[in-house]
C-alpha positions in Angstrom: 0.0 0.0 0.0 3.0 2.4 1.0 4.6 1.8 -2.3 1.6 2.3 -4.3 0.9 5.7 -2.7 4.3 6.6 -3.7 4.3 5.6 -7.3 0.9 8.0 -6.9 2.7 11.1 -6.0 5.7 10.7 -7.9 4.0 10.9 -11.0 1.7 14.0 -9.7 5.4 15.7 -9.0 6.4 14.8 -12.5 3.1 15.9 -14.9 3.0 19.4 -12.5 6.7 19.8 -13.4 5.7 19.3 -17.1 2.7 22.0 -16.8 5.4 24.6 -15.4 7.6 24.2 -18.1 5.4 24.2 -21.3 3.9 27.7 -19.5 7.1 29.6 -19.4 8.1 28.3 -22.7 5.0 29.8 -24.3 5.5 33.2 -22.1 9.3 33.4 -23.3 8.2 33.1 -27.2 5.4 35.7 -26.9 8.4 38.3 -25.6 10.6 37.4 -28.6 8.0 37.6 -31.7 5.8 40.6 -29.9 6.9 44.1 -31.7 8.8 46.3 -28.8 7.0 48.7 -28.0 8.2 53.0 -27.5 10.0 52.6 -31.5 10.8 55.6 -33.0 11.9 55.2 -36.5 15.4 57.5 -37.5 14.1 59.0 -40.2 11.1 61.7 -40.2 10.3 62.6 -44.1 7.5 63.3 -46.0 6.7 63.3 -49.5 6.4 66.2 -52.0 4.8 67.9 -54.2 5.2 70.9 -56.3 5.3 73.0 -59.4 8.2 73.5 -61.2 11.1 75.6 -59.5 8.4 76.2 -56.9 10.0 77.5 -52.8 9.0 73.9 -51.8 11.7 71.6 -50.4 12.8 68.6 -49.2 13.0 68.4 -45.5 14.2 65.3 -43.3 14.7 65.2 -39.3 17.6 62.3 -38.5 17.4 60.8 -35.0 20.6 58.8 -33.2 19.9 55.1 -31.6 18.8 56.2 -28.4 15.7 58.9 -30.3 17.9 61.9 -30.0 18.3 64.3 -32.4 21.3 63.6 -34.7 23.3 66.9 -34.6 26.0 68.0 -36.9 26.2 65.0 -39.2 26.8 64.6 -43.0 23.7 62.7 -44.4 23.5 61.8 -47.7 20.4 62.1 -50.2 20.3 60.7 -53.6 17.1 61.9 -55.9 17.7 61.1 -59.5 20.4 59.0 -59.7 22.4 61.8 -57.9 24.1 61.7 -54.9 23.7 65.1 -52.7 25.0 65.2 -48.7 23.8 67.5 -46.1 24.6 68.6 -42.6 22.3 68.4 -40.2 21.7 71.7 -37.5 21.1 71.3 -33.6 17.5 69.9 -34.7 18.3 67.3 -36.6 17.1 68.8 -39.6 18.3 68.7 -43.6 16.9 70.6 -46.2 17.6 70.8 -50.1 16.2 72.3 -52.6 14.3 70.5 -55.5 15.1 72.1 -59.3 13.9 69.1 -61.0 11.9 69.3 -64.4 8.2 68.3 -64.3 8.3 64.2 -63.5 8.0 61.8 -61.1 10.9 61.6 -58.9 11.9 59.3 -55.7 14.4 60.7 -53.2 16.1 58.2 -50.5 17.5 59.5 -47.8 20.3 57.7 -45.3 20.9 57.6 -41.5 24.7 57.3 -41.1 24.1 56.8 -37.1 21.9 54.1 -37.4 22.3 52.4 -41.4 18.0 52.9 -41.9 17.0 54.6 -45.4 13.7 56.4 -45.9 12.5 56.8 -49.8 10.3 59.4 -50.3 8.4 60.7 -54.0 8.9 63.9 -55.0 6.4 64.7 -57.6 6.8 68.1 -60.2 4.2 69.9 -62.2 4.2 72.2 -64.7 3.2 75.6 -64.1 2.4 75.8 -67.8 -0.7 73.4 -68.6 -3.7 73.5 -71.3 -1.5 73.1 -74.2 -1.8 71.1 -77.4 -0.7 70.9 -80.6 -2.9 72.8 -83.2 -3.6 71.7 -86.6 -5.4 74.5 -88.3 -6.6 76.0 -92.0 -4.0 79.2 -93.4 -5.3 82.3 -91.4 -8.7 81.3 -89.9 -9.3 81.7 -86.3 -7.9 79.2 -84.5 -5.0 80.0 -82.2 -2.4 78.6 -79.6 -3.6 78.5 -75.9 -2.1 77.8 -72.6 -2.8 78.4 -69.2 0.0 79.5 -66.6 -0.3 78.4 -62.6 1.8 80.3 -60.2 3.4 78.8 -57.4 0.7 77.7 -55.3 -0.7 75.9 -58.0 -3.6 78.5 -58.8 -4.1 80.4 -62.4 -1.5 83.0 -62.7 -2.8 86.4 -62.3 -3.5 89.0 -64.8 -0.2 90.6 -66.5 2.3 87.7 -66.3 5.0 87.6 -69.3 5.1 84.7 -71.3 7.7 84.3 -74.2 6.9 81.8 -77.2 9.4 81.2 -80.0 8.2 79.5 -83.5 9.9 79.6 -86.7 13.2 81.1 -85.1 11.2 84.6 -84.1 10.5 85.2 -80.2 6.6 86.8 -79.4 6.2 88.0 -75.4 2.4 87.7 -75.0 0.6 88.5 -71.3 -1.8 86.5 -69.3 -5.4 87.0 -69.4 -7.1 87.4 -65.7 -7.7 83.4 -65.9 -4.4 82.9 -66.2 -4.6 82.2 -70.1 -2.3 83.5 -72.9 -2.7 83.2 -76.8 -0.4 83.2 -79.6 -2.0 83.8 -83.7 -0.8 81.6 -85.7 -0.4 83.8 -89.2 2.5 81.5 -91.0 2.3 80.2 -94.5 1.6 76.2 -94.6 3.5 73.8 -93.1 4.9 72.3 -89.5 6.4 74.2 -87.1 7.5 73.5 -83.4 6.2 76.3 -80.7 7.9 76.5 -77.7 6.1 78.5 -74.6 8.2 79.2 -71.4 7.5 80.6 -68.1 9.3 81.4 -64.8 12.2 78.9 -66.4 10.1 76.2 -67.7 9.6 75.5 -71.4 7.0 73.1 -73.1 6.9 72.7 -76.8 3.9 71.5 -78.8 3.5 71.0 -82.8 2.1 73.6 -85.4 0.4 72.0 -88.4 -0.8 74.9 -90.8 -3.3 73.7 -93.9 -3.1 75.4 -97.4 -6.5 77.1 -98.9 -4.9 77.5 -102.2 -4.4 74.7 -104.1 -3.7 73.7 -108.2 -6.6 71.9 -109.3 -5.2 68.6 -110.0 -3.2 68.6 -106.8 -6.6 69.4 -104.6 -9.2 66.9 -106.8 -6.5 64.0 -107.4 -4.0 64.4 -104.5 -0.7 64.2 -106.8 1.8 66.5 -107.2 1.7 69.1 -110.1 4.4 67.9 -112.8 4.0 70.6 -115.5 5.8 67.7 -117.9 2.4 65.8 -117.5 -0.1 69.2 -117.8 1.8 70.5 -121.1 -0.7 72.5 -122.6 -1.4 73.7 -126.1 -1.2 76.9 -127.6 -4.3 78.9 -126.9 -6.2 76.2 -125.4 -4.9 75.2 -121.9 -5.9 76.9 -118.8 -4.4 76.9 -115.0 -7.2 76.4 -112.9 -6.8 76.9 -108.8 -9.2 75.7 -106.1 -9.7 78.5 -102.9 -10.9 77.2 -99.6 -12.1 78.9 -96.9 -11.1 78.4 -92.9 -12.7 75.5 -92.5 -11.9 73.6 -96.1 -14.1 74.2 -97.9 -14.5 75.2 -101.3 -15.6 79.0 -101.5 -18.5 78.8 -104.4 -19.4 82.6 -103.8 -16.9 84.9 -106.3 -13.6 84.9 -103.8 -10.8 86.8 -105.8 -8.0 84.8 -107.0 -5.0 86.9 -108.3 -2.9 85.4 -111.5 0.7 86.5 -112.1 1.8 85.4 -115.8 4.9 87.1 -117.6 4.9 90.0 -115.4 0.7 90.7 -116.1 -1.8 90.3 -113.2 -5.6 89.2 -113.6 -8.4 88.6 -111.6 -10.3 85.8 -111.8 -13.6 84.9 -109.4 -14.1 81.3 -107.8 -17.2 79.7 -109.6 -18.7 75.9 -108.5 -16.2 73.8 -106.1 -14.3 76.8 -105.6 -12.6 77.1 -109.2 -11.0 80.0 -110.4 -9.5 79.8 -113.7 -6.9 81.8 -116.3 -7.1 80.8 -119.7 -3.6 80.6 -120.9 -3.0 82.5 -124.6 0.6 82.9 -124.4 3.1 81.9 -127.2 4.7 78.5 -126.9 7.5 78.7 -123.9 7.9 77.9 -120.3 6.4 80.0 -117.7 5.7 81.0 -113.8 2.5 81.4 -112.9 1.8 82.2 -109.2 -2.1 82.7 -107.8 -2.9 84.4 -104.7 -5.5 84.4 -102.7 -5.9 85.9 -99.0 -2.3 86.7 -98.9 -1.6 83.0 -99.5 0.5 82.5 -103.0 1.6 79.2 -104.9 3.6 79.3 -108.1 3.9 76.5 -110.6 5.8 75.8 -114.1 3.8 75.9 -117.3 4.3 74.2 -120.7 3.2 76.0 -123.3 3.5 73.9 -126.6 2.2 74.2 -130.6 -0.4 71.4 -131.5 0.5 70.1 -133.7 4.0 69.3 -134.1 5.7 69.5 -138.0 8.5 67.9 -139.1 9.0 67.1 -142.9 9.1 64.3 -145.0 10.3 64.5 -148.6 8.5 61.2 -150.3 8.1 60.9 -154.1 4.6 61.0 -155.9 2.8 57.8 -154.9 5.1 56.7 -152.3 3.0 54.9 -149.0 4.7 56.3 -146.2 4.9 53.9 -143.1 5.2 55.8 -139.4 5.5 53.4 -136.5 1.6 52.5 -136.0 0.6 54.7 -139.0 0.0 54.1 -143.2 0.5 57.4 -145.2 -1.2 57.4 -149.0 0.5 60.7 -149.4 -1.2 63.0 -152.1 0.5 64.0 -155.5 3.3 65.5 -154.2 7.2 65.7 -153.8 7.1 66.5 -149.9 4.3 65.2 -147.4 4.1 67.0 -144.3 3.9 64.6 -140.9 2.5 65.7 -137.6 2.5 64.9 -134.2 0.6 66.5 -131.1 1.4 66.3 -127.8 -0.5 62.9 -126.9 1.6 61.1 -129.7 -0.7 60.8 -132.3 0.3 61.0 -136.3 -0.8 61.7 -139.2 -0.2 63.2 -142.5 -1.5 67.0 -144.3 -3.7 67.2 -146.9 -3.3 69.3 -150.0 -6.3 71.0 -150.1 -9.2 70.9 -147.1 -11.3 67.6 -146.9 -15.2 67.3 -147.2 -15.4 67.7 -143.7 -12.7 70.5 -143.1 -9.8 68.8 -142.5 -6.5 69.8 -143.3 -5.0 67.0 -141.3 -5.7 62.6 -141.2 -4.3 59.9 -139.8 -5.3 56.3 -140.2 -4.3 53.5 -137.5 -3.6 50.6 -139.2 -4.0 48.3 -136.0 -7.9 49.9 -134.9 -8.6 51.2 -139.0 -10.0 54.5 -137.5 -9.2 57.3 -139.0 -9.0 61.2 -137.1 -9.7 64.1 -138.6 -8.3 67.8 -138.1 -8.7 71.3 -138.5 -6.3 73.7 -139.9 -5.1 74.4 -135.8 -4.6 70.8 -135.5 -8.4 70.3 -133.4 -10.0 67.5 -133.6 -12.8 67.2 -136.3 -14.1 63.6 -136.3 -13.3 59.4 -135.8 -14.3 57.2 -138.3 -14.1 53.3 -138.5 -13.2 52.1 -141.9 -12.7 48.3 -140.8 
């Protein structure tokens, strides 16, 4: 019985020993893993934002290992790749100033006392906003706009210089009282880069300026005028011009074109589509001809040739007279006259005028039509002999 009531409280002793331990185990885990409490982290910085070359700066309070302020210490700051140092006062404190461009920036900033880093975003706006690129028609009423902010962020008050620069020639314009300012945009057609700058910052955008003039077949066909493939024949070509107004369209109402030819000016009218045309009665030659309309001029080459062409062929009486795609039953004659116009077509003269008042006829031997022609070389007639 003694030994059994031994055994009994041997094994109590042993399981209460157990208990103890297992409890201060779990106490002495809970201390390690809980966070300590009273930390004060090193580094007191906050992040900022600005406009552009704005008074704002940077500003960082460093604190030792034991939360005191660290005094008189080189701390080091690196914001764009760049590595800056600064000494801290009595406080603590560093300051440096932030002449970044407009962007998004992130500044990180060391503790040499106790190795901890802060980063910290520095973020820069414009103080020139609102601004676009402009496409827009030759002299209609569309403008470049921007509005200027001052410091705080606010539209800069009445009165406030801004300087733009476009095609190489500065313009100094002044701020509305909402902060706005305007440049006209009077330049001939074409693309152009406008740069606007404020307070030290400048911002460029794209000019895109639209012809209203245009030659006819450059406007209606969108090629380029070659005057090699416009020749035009003596008294019967014409340079015709289309004139639009601010918006593109064609001006159907009697706008005044101005021609230049050979040193004489004319007047022509816009009709239907916006046509204004100059009938062309000058003697065979090259030429510049330059219309104008609304202070907007284009010049172009012109090709003034005879129609038709003569060379001479001597050919005895009877002789048939082959010309690449052409048969020739020359009349009774020692010489025969060939002709060519300016689209390539042949044909031979007549001694006298035909029936039907030609002086001129060809015959194709591949389609058996023959052309007629006038005296001037103009077309009379086709006929189909096959």
């Amino acid at each position: 019985m003694n030994k059994k009531l031994i055994l009994i409280l041997f094994c109590i002793a042993v399981f209460s020993i157990n208990a103890v331990s297992a409890g201060e185990i779990t106490n002495e885990t809970s201390e390690v893993i809980g966070e300590p409490t009273g930390y004060v982290p090193s580094i007191d910085a906050f992040d900022v934002t600005k406009i552009v070359l704005g008074p704002e700066a940077y500003e960082a309070t460093m604190y030792d290992n034991f939360g005191e302020p660290l005094v008189n210490q080189r701390v080091n700051l690196e914001v764009n790749g760049v590595l800056y140092s600064r000494v801290t006062n009595n406080d603590g404190f560093v300051r440096m100033n932030i002449n970044l461009m407009p962007g998004h920036y992130e500044i990180k900033a060391s503790n040499p006392a106790t190795g901890e880093y802060k980063i910290s975003s520095i973020d820069i706006l414009p103080n020139i906003v609102d601004n676009h690129d402009l496409t827009k028609f030759y002299k209609n009423d569309s403008q470049y706009r921007a509005r200027i902010l001052n410091s705080n962020g606010n539209s800069a008050s009445s009165g406030e210089a801004v300087t733009f620069n476009i095609n190489g020639v500065f313009y100094t314009r002044y701020t509305d009282n909402t902060g706005h300012v305007k440049l006209n945009i009077n330049l001939n057609p074409g693309t152009y880069i406008i740069t606007a700058e404020y307070n030290g910052y400048r911002t460029s955008n794209t000019v895109t300026v639209i012809s209203t003039l245009y030659e006819y077949s450059e406007y209606h066909e969108n090629i380029p005028y070659d005057p090699y493939q416009h020749k035009m024949i003596y008294r019967e070509g014409a340079f015709r011009v289309v004139a639009l107004d601010g918006y593109g369209n064609p001006i159907h109402d009697g706008a005044k074109v101005t021609f230049n030819i050979n040193g004489v000016f004319y007047d022509r009218y816009t009709s239907e589509g916006g046509v204004a045309r100059l009938n062309i009665n000058l003697n065979p030659g090259e030429y510049i001809i330059t219309a104008e309309f609304n202070g907007l001029k284009i010049s172009k080459r012109l090709i003034v040739i005879q129609n038709p062409l003569y060379y001479t062929i001597k050919g005895p009486i009877n002789y048939e007279f082959s010309h690449t795609d052409w048969v020739w039953s020359p009349q009774h004659d020692n010489y025969i006259k060939n002709i060519m116009d300016i689209y390539g077509n042949s044909g031979i003269e007549l001694l006298n005028i035909g029936i039907f008042g030609e002086k001129y006829i060809d015959y194709d031997s591949n389609t058996a039509m023959v052309t007629r022609y006038d005296e001037s070389g103009n077309y009379i007639s086709q006929e189909y002999l096959g």
